[in-house]
C-alpha positions as CSV (number, residue, x, y, z in Angstrom):
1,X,3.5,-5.3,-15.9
2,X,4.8,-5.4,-11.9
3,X,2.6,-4.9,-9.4
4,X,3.1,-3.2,-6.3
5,X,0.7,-4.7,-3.7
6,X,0.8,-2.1,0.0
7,X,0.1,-3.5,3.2
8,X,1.1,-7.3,2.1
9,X,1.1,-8.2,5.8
10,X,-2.3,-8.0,6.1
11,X,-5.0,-10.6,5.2
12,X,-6.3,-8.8,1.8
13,X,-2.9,-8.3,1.0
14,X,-1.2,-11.4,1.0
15,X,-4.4,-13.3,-0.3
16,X,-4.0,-10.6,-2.9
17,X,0.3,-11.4,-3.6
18,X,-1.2,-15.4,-3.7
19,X,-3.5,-14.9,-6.4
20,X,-1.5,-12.8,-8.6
21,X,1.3,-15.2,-7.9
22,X,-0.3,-17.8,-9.1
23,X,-1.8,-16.2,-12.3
24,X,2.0,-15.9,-13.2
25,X,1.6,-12.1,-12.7
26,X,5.1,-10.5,-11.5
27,X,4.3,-8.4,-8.2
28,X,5.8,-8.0,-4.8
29,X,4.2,-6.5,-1.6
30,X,5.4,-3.9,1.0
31,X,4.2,-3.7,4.6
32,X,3.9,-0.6,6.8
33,X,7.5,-1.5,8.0
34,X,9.3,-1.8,4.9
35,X,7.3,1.5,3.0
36,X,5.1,3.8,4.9
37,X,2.3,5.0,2.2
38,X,1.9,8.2,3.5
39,X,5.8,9.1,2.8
40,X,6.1,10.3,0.0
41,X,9.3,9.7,-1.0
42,X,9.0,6.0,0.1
43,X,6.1,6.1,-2.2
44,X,8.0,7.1,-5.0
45,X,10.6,5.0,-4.9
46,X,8.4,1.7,-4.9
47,X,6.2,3.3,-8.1
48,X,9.6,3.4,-9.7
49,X,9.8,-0.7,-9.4
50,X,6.3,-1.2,-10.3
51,X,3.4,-0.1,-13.3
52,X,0.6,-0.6,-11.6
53,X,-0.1,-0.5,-7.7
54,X,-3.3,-1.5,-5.6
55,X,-3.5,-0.5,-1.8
56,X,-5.0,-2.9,0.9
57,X,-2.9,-1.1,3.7
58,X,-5.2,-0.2,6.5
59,X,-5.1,0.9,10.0
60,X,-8.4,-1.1,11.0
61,X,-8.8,-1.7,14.2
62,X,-11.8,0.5,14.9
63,X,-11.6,0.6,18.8
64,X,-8.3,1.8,19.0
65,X,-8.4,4.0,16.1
66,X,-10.2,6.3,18.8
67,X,-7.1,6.7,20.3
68,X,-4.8,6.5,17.8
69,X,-6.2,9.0,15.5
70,X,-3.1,10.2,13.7
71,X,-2.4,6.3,12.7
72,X,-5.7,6.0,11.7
73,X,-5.8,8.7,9.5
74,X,-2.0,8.5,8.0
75,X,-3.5,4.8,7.1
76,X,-6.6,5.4,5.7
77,X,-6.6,9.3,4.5
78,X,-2.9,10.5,3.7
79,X,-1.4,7.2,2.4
80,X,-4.1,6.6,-0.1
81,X,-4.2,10.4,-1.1
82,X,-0.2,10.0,-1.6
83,X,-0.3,7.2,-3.6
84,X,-3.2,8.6,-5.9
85,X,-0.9,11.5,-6.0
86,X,2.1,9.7,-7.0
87,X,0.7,7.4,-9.3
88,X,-1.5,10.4,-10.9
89,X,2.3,12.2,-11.6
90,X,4.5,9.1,-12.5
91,X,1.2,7.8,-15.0
């Protein structure tokens, strides 16, 4: 088993990496930076180093989410309907 822990910069996601970590439990985290979840094709490539994957990348800052819409929603709707997507195909 590898996991593949998204948005590891966060606070969910590195108190996430931590715990597996310490459970002995082989994993390794991207941030937005290093693979954008709502690319595809960077999606795919990461499923192919990992079996299982769980997603704490979030745009959530909900003031300027107002004005950054398209952040907002490449966070929080298209990444996590790519990676369902992905993971769904690649089993």
């Amino acid at each position: 088993m590898r996991v593949w822990v998204t948005g590891s910069s966060g606070q969910v996601g590195q108190v996430l990496l931590k715990a597996l970590r310490k459970r002995g439990i082989d994993c390794f985290g991207t941030s937005h930076a290093e693979a954008d979840i709502a690319d595809e094709a960077a999606v795919r490539a990461q499923m192919k180093e990992s079996t299982h994957v769980v997603n704490t990348a979030a745009y959530c800052e909900v003031d300027p989410a107002e004005t950054h819409r398209e952040k907002a929603f490449r966070a929080n709707v298209l990444g996590p309907t790519v990676l369902a997507k992905v993971a769904k195909e690649t089993g």
